[in-house]
C-alpha positions as a printed NumPy array, in Angstrom:
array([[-158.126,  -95.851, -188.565],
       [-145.105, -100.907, -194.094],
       [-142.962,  -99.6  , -194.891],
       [-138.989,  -99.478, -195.62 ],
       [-137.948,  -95.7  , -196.359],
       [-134.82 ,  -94.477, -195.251],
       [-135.658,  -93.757, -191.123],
       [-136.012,  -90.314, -190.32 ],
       [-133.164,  -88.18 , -188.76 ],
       [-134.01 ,  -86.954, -185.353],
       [-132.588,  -83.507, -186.954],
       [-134.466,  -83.509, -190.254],
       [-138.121,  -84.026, -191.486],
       [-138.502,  -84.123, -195.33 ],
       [-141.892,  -85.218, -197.604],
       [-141.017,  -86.226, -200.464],
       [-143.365,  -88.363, -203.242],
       [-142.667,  -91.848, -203.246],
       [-144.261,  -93.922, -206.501],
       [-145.528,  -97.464, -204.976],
       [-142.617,  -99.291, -206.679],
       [-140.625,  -97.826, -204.035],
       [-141.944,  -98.395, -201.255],
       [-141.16 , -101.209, -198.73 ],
       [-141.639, -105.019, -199.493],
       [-143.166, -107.012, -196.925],
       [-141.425, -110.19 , -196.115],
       [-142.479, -113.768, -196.135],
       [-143.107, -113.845, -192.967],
       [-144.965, -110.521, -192.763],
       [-148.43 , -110.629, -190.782],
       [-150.742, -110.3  , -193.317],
       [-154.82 , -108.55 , -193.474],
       [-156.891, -108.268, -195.556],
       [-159.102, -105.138, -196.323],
       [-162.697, -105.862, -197.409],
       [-166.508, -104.76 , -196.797],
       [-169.442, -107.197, -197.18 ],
       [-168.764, -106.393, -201.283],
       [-165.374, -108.162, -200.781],
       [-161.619, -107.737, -200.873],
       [-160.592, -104.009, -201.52 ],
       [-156.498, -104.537, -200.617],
       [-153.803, -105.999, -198.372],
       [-151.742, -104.389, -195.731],
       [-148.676, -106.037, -193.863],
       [-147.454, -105.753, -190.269],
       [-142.966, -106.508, -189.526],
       [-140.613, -106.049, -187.339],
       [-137.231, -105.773, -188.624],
       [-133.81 , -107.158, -186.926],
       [-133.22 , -103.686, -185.702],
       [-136.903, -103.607, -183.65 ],
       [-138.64 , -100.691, -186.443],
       [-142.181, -100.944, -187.188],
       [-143.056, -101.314, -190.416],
       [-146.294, -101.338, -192.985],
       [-147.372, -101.268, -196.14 ],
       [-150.436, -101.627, -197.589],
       [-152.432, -101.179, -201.162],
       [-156.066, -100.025, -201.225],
       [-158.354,  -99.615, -204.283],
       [-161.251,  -98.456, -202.845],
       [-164.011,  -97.982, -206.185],
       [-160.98 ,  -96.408, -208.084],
       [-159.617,  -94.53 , -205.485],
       [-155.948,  -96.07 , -204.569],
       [-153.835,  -95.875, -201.524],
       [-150.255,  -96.918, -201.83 ],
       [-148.817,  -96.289, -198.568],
       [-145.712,  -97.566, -196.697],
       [-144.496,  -96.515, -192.952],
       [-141.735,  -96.956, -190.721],
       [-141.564,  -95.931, -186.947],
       [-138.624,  -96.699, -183.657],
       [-139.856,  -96.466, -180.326],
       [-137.494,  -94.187, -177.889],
       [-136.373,  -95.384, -174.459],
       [-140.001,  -94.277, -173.248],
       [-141.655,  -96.825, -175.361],
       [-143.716,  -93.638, -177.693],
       [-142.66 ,  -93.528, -181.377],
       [-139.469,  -91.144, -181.295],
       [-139.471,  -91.566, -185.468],
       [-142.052,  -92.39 , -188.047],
       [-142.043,  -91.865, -191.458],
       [-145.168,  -92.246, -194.009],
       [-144.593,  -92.509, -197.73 ],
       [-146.502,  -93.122, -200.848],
       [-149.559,  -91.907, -202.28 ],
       [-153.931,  -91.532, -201.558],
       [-156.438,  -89.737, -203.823],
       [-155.7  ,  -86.364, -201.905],
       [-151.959,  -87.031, -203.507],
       [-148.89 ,  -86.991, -201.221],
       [-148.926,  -89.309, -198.409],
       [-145.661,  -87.768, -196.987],
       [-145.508,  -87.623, -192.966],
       [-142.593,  -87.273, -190.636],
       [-142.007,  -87.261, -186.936],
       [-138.919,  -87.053, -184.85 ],
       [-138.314,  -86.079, -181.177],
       [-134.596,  -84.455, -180.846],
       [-133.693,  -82.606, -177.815],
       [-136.567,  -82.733, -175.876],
       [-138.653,  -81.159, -178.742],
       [-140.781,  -82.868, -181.178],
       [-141.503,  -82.154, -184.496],
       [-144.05 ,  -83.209, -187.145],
       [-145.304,  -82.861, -191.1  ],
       [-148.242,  -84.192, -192.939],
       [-150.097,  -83.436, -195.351],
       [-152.469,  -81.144, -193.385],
       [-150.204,  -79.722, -191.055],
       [-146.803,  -79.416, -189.181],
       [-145.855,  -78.077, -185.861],
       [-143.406,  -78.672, -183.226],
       [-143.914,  -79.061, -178.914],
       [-141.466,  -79.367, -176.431],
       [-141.235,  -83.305, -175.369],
       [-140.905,  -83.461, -171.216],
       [-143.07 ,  -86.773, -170.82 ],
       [-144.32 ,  -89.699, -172.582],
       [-146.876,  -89.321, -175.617],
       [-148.312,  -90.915, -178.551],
       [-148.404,  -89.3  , -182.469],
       [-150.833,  -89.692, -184.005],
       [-150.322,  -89.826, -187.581],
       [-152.731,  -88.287, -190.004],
       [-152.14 ,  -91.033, -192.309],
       [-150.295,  -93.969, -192.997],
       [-151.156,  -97.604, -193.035],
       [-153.009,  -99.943, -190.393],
       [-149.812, -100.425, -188.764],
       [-150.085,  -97.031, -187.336],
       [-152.972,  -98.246, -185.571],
       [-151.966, -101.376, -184.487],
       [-148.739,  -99.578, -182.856],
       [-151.259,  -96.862, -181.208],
       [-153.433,  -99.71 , -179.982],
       [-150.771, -101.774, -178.261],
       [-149.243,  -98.928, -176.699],
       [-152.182,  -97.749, -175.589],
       [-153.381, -101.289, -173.956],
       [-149.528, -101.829, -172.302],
       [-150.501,  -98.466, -170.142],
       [-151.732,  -99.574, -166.861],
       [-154.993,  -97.213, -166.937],
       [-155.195,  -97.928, -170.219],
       [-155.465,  -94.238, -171.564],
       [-152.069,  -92.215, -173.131],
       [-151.121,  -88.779, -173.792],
       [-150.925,  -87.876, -177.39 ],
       [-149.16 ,  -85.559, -179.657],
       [-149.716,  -82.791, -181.491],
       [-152.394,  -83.294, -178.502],
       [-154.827,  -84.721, -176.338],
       [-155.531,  -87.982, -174.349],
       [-157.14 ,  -91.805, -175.258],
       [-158.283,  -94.124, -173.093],
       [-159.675,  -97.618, -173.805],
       [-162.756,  -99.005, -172.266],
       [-163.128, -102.962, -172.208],
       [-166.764, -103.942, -174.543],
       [-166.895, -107.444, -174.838],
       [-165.15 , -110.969, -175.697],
       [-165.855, -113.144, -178.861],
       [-164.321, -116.346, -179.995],
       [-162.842, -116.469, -183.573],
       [-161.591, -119.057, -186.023],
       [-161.402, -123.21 , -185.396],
       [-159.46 , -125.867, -184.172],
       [-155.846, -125.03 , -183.262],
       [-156.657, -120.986, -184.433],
       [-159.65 , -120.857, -182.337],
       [-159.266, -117.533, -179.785],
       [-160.704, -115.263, -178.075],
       [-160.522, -111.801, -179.241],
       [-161.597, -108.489, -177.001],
       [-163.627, -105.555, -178.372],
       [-162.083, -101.959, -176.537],
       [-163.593,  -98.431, -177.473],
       [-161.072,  -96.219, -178.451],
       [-162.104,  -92.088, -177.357],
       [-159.912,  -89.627, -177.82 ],
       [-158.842,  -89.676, -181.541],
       [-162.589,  -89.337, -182.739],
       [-165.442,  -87.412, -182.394],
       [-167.051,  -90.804, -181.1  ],
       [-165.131,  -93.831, -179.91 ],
       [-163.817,  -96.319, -182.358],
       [-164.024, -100.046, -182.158],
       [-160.455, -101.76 , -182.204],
       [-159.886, -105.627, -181.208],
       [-156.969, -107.218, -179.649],
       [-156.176, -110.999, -178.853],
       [-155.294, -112.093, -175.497],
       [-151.742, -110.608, -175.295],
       [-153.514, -106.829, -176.132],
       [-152.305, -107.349, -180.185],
       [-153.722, -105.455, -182.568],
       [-156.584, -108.04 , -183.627],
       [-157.974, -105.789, -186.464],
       [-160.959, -103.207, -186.829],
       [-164.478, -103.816, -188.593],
       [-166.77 , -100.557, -189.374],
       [-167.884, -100.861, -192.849],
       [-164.151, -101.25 , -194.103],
       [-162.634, -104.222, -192.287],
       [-158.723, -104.83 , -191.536],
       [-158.512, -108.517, -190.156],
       [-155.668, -110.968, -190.721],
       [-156.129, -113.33 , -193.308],
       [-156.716, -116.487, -191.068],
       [-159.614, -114.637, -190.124],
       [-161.275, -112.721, -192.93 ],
       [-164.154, -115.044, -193.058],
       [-165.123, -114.033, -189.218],
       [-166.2  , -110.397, -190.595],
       [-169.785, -111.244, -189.992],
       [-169.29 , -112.086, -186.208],
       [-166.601, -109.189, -185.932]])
């Protein structure tokens, strides 16, 4: 708890290897975070939107030696849930290759870990088993938009989010207030996610911390 790579077929789902020199370049006016722990700055990751309306992320991570070089792409179907993402690049495990598509009322997935396929009759979530913050901020958002605030998910499952508490970030014209939510239902306990006030992905903070770059200093409060 990105990415340009040609965008997944609805009638295909291929891993393949991508080397980081592939893999999608933000653009200037990408939202930017930085990843760092009390030690300090560990990576970046971007957040864009292209002219088209995909998703897309990319982030580096050197994490004592151990490097992530990860891009991914995703479109939202006519239901609002992700009807395509694709994950490239690279962790310490090796591949970071993941696909998703829904086609004829049946989705399909591929990941490192595992692959399967479910017939698609109502609205849900997938969860990727890897990718960059982006995936999360996407989950987040979609999951705040719902008017009980919870979601189905795919391969399966449910999440709700449970209001914790409000803090005020940053100064002058970038002051805010930001809003703490429990994530359950991807976890074995909930995780911590903030939004700002129009339910944005804000960023996380649990020993590793994503938060835009206006921000990092806040990490203490957070």
């Amino acid at each position: 708890m990105a990415c340009l790579a040609a965008i997944l077929t609805t009638t295909a789902l291929v891993l393949a290897q991508v080397p980081a020199s592939e893999l999608a370049r933000p653009p200037a006016n990408a939202k930017h975070f930085l990843i760092q722990s009390t030690g300090g700055k560990h990576g970046d990751s971007y957040i864009w939107v292209t002219a088209d309306g995909t998703r897309m992320g990319r982030e580096s991570l050197n994490l004592r030696g151990q490097v992530f070089e990860v891009d991914s792409s995703g479109q939202s179907g006519a239901d609002g849930m992700p009807s395509a993402v694709t994950i490239r690049g690279v962790t310490p495990q090796g591949d970071a290759g993941e696909t998703f598509a829904i086609s004829n009322r049946e989705a399909r997935w591929k990941s490192p870990i595992d692959s399967g396929a479910s017939a698609y009759s109502a609205p849900a979530f997938y969860v990727s088993q890897g990718g960059p913050i982006e995936t999360t901020a996407w989950f987040l958002e979609t999951l705040l938009a719902s008017p009980d605030k919870t979601l189905a998910l795919l391969p399966g499952g449910k999440a709700q989010a449970t209001r914790l508490a409000g803090l005020e970030v940053g100064s002058g014209a970038a002051r805010q207030t930001i809003t703490l939510w429990a994530v359950t239902g991807v976890s074995n306990s909930p995780i911590p996610m903030w939004a700002d006030e129009s339910n944005t992905f804000f960023g996380v903070a649990f020993g590793l911390a994503w938060l835009p770059e206006p921000y990092a200093g806040e990490q203490g409060k957070i």
